[in-house]
N, C-alpha and C positions, 0 to 999 in steps of 0.2 A: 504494500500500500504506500502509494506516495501521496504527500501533501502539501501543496502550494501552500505557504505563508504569507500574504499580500499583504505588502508595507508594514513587514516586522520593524524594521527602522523608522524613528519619523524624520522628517525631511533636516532637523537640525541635527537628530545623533547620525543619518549619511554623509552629512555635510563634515561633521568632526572627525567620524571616523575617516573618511576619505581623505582628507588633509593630512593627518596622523599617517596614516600609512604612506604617504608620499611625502612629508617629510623628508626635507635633504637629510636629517639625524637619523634618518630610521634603522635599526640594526636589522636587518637582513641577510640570513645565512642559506646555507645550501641546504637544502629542504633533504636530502639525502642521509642526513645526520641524525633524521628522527625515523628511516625506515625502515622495518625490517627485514628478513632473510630473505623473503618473498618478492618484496616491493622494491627494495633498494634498487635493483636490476633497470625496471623501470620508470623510476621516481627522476623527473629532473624539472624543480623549479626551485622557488626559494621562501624561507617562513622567517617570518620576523623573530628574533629573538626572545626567548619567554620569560627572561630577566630583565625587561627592560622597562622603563617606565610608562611608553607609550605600550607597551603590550597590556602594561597594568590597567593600563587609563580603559583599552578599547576591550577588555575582556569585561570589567563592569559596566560598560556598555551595552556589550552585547547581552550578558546575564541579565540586567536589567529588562531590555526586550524581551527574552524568553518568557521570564519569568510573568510579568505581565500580558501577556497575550492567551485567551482562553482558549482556540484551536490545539496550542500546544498543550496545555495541560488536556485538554480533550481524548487528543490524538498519541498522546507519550504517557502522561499518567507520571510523568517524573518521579524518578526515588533520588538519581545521583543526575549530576551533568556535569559532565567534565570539562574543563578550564576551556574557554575557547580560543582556538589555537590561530594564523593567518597566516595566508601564503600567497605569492606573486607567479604568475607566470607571464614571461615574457616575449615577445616575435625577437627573432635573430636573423641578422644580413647575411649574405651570403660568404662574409669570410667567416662563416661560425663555424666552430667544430659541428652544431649541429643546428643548420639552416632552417630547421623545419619550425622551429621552436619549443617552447618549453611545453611540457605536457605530464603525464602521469598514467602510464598504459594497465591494464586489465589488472587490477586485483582485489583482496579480499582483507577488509580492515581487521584488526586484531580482536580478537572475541572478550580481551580485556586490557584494558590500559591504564596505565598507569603514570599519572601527574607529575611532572616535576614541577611546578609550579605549589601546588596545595599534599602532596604526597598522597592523595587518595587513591583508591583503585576503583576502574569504572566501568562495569558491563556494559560493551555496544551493540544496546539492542537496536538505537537504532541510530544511524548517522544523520548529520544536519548542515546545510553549508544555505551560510547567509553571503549575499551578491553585495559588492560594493564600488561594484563600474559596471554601469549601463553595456546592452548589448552592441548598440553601435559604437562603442569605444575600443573594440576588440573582435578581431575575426578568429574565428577555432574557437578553442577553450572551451565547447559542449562536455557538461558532465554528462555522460552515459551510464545510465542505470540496468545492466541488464536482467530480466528475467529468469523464468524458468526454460529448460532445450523447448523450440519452437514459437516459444514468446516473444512477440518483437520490441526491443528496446526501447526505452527512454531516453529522448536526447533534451535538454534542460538549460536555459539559456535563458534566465528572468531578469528583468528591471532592476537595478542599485536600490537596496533596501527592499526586496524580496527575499524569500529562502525557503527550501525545500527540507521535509522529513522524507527519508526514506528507510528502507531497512539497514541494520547493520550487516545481515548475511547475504546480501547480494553485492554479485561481482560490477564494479563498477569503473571508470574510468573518466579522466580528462582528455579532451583531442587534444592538438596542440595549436598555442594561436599564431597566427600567421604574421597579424598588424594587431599590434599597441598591446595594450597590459590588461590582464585580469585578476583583481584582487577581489578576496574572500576573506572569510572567515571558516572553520572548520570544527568540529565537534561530534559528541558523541553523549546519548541520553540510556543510560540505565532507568529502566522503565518498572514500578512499581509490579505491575502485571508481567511475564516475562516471556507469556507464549502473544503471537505474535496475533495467530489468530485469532484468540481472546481478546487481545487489545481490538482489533479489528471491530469484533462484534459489540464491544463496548461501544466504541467511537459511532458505529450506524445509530445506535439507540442514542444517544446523548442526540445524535445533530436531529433526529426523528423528534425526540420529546421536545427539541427546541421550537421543530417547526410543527408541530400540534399545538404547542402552548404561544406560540405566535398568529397560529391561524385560529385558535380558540378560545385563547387562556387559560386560567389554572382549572381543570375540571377532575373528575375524580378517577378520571379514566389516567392523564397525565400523571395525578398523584398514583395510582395503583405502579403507574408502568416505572416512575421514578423509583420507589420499593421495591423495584424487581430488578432493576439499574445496580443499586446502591449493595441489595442482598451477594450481585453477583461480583463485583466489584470485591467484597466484604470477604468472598470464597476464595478468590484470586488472586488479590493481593497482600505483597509481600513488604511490608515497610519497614 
């Protein structure tokens, strides 16, 4: 299940964070230094440093967005979130070792991680990447979400100050951009609920009872289905 975020950021925290990360100060390292055995292989862009004071600034940023926005807690049911991380990919000329540009080829996020930042450990149930340059500022750099064999892909490409949930156990990817920069944000949500399709069935009933009790208001059919929400929810969850 993926989920559009729309205008998780408001127009002034895109505004700060975007400066912030282009920043002539910005520490900026080789994104390769945080992948692992798997990934390393095909990981080539760059993530700002996680000691740094603008990383500090633009992680309570973004937590702040999360945290207040009702979709996500709808759709994640949050137990942990782990620090939000950011990283750049960039087009390269044609004297580049590699012309194509930066990108991040096929693979599979780590099933737990672990913060250096806050020293937590964080089950990725499900991954989340908040946009912070507009799509015509950058050619490439589609996340691709893929499915199950036969399923055809996600390609994802939203507005500065959108951002997508999707799962943590699908194989996924960045192309690579061709012209100009694409900056993010990255993360990952330990999810209260932990099977996925549980969460699923939750998420249908919540946005259902929303729009019953907006196309009705409160009536007793709403309240019966809300007890039957909350019971399962109650079974499920792990806090």
């Amino acid at each position: 299940m993926l989920i559009h975020l729309k205008q998780l950021l408001t127009p002034d925290e895109l505004a700060q964070g975007h400066a912030l990360l282009t920043a002539p100060d910005a520490s900026w390292r080789d994104g390769r230094h945080s992948a692992g055995t798997q990934a390393v292989g095909v990981k080539q862009n760059q993530q700002l440093a996680q000691d740094s004071a603008t990383a500090a600034t633009l992680r309570a940023l973004v937590l702040g967005a999360l945290q207040r926005d009702a979709l996500v807690l709808s759709a994640a049911l949050p137990r942990k979130i782990f620090n939000p991380l950011f990283n750049r990919y960039n087009s390269h000329g044609a004297d580049h070792a590699d012309p194509h540009g930066d990108h991040y080829g096929a693979h599979v996020d780590g099933a737990v991680m672990h913060s250096a930042a806050s020293g937590q450990w964080v089950r990725s149930d499900l991954s989340c990447t908040v946009f912070f340059s507009d799509p015509q500022d950058y050619d490439g750099g589609e996340l691709v979400v893929h499915g199950a064999p036969g399923d055809a892909a996600q390609r994802i490409k939203l507005p500065a100050g959108d951002a997508i949930l999707y799962p943590g156990t699908s194989v996924h990817e960045v192309t690579p951009v061709t012209r100009g920069t694409r900056l993010a944000s990255f993360l990952w949500i330990e999810s209260m609920v932990r099977s996925g399709e549980q969460r699923r069935l939750l998420f249908e009933m919540d946005m259902a009872l929303l729009a019953l009790r907006q196309r009705h208001g409160e009536s007793a059919e709403a309240t019966r289905l809300t007890g039957v929400y909350h019971n399962l929810l109650r079974q499920w969850a792990n806090t």
